[in-house]
C-alpha positions in Angstrom: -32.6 -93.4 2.2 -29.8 -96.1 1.9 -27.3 -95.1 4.5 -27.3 -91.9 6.7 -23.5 -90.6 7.9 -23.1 -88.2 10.6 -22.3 -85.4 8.0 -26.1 -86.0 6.7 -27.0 -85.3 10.4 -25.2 -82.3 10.4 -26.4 -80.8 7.2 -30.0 -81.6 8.0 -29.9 -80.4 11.5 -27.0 -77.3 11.5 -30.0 -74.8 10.4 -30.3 -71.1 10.9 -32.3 -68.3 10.6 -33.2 -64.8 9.0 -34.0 -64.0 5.5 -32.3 -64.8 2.7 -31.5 -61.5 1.6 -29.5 -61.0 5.0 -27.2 -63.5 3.9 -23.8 -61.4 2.7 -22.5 -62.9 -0.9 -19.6 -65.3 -0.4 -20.9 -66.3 3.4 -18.9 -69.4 5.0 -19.6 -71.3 8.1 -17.3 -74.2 9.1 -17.7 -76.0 11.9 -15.2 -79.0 13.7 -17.3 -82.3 14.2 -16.5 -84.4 17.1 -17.7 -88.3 17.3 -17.4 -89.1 21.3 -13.8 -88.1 22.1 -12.3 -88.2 18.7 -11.7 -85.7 16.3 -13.7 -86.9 13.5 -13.8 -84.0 10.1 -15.2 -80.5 9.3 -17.6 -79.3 7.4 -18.4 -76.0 5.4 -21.3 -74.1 4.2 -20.8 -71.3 1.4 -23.5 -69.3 -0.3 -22.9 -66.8 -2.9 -25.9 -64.5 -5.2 -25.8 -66.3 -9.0 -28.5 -66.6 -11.9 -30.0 -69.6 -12.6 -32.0 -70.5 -15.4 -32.4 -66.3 -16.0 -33.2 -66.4 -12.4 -31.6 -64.9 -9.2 -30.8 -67.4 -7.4 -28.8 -68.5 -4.3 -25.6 -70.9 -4.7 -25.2 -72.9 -1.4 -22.3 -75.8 -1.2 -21.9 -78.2 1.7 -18.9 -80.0 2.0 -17.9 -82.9 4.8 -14.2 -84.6 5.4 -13.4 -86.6 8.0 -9.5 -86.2 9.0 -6.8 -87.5 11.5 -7.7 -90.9 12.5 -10.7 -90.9 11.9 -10.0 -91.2 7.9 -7.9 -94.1 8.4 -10.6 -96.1 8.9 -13.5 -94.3 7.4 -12.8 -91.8 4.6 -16.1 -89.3 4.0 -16.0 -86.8 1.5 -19.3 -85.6 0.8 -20.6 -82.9 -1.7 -24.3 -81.0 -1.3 -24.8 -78.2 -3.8 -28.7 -76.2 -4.1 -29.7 -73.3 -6.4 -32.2 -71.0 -4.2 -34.8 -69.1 -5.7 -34.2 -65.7 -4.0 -37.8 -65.0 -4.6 -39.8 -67.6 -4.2 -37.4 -69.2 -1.2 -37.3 -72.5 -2.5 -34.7 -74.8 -4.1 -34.5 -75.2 -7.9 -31.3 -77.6 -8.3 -29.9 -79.8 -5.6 -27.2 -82.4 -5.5 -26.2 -84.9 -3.2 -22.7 -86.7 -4.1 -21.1 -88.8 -1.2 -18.0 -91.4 -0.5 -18.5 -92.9 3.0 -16.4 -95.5 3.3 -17.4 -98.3 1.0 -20.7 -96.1 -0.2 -21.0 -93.9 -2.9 -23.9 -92.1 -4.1 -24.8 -89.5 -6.5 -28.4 -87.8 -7.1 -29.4 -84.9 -9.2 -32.7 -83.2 -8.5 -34.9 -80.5 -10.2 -37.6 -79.0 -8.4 -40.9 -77.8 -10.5 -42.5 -76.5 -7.6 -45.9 -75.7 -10.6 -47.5 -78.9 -10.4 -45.1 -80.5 -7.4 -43.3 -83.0 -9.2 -39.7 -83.3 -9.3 -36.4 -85.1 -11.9 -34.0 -87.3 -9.9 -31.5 -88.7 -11.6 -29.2 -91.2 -10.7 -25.3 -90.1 -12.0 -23.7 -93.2 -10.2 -26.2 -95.1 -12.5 -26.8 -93.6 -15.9 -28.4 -96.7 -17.2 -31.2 -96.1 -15.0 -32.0 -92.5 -16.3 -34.2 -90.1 -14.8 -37.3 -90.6 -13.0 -40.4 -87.9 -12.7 -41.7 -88.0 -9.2 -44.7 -86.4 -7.2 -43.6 -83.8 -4.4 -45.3 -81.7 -3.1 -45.9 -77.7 -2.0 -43.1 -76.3 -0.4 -40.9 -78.9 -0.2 -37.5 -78.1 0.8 -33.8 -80.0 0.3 -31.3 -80.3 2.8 -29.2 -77.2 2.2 -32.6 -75.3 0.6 -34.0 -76.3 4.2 -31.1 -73.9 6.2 -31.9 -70.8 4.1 -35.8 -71.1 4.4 -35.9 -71.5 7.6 -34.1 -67.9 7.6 -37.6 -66.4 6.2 -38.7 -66.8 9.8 -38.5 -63.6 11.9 -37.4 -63.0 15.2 -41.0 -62.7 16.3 -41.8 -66.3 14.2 -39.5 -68.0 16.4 -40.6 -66.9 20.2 -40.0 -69.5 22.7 -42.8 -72.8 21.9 -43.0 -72.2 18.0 -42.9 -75.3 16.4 -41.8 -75.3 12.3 -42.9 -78.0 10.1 -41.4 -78.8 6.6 -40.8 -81.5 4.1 -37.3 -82.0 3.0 -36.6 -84.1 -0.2 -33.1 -86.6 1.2 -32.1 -88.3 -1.9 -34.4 -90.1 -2.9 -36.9 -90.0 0.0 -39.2 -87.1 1.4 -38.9 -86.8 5.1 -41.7 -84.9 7.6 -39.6 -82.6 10.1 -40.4 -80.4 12.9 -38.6 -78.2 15.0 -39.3 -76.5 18.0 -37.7 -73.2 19.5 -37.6 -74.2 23.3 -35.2 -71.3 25.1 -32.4 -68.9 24.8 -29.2 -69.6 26.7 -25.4 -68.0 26.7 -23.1 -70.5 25.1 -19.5 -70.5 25.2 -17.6 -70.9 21.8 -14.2 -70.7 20.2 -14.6 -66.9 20.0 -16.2 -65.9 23.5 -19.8 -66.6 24.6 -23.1 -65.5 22.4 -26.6 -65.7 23.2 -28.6 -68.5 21.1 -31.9 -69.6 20.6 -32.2 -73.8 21.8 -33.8 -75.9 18.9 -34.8 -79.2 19.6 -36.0 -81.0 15.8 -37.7 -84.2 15.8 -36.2 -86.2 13.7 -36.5 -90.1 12.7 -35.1 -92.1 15.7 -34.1 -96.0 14.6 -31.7 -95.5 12.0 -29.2 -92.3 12.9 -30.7 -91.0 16.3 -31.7 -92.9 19.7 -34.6 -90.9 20.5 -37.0 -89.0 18.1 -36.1 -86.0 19.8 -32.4 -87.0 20.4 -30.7 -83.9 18.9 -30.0 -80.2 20.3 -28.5 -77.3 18.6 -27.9 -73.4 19.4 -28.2 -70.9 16.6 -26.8 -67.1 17.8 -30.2 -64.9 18.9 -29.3 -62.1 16.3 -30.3 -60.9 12.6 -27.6 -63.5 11.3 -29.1 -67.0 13.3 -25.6 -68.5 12.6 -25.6 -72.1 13.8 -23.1 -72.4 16.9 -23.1 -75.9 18.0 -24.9 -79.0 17.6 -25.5 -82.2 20.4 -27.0 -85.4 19.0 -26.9 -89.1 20.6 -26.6 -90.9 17.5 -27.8 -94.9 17.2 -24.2 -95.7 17.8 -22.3 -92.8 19.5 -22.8 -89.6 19.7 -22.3 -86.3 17.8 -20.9 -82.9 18.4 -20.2 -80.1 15.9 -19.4 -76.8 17.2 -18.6 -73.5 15.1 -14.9 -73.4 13.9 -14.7 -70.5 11.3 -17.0 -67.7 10.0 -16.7 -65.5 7.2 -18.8 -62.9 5.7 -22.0 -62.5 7.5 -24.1 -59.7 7.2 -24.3 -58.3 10.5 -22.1 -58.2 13.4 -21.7 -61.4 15.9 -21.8 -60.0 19.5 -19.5 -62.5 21.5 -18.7 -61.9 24.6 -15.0 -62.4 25.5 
């Protein structure tokens, strides 16, 4: 993985839970991100139902911005897109296109989950043309990651359950665990909800101080919506909280 921003952080660790037919068609989760004291962009999740390849499939986009001051010194506008398979739960499309600053980057990946292998190909480079790699079972991409993880029931994610995964980063396959290690009443934008506490492990040394450096709250309901996230980054740290939600299935039960 060449270079890691903030918004990668937040679309790897901003996950949530439930199945993926609970997810309404045309769902959107936005959430402010916060670097230290500043102000520092948004970013959005959408999913909508869609055929792929004669399939049903689920369409999930990520977007990132940075605004405000923030931009003047360090413009982000970053793209994710994955095609779900509704049935089998894991991703069969995903794209990753990103301007951080000075960096650009812009991969293509299909899944064939038959024989684990998997197509990147680089679109900032066409000369280098597509490449057939081994995967392997179950792997997961970063948006595809959010939505499997909403397979897990309420009783799959009691206090101590620990969930393992691969999840395919551009060009790199990454080990990640995450552990359920509470419940607590959080106070958001919209009055306080009960969550579940998630503590992943993640790679420390290049994004996060510790391996176990980030903290997130995900609403203890049928929907799991993602509610805020805490990480002390490498330089900084991290804060993205829920700004705007549309279209979920069931009923949030905040607490004015």
């Amino acid at each position: 993985m060449k270079k890691t921003s903030f918004f990668l952080a937040i679309f790897i660790f901003c996950l949530s839970f439930g199945q993926i037919n609970n997810i309404a068609d045309g769902e959107s989760l936005t959430f402010r991100i916060h670097y230290g004291i500043l102000n520092a962009g948004s970013a959005n999740l959408t999913a909508r139902k869609t055929v792929y390849k004669g399939t049903p499939h689920l369409y999930v986009k990520g977007t990132g911005v940075t605004t405000g001051a923030v931009k003047t010194f360090f413009k982000v506008e970053d793209l994710y897109e994955s095609y779900i398979n509704i049935s089998t739960e894991l991703p069969s499309f995903y794209v990753r296109n990103v301007r951080e600053g000075g960096y650009t980057q812009h991969y293509e990946t299909t899944f064939n989950h038959s024989n684990n292998t998997l197509i990147l190909t680089d679109k900032k480079n066409p000369a280098n043309g597509s490449k057939v790699l081994k995967s392997v079972k179950g792997v997961q991409d970063m948006l595809s990651c959010f939505y499997y993880l909403r397979s897990k029931s309420a009783a799959e994610l009691r206090i101590g359950t620990v969930i393992s995964m691969n999840v395919w980063i551009d060009d790199e396959m990454f080990p990640f665990q995450l552990k359920v290690v509470g419940t607590e009443n959080l106070k958001t934008k919209f009055g306080t909800i009960n969550c579940l506490k998630i503590t992943p492990s993640v790679q420390s040394g290049r994004v996060f101080k510790e391996k176990e450096g980030v903290t997130m709250w995900v609403s203890n309901d049928a929907n799991h919506v993602p509610m805020l996230l805490k990480a002390e980054l490498a330089v900084g740290s991290l804060k993205a909280s829920i700004d705007d939600i549309k279209n979920v299935k069931y009923p949030l039960k905040f607490i004015k």
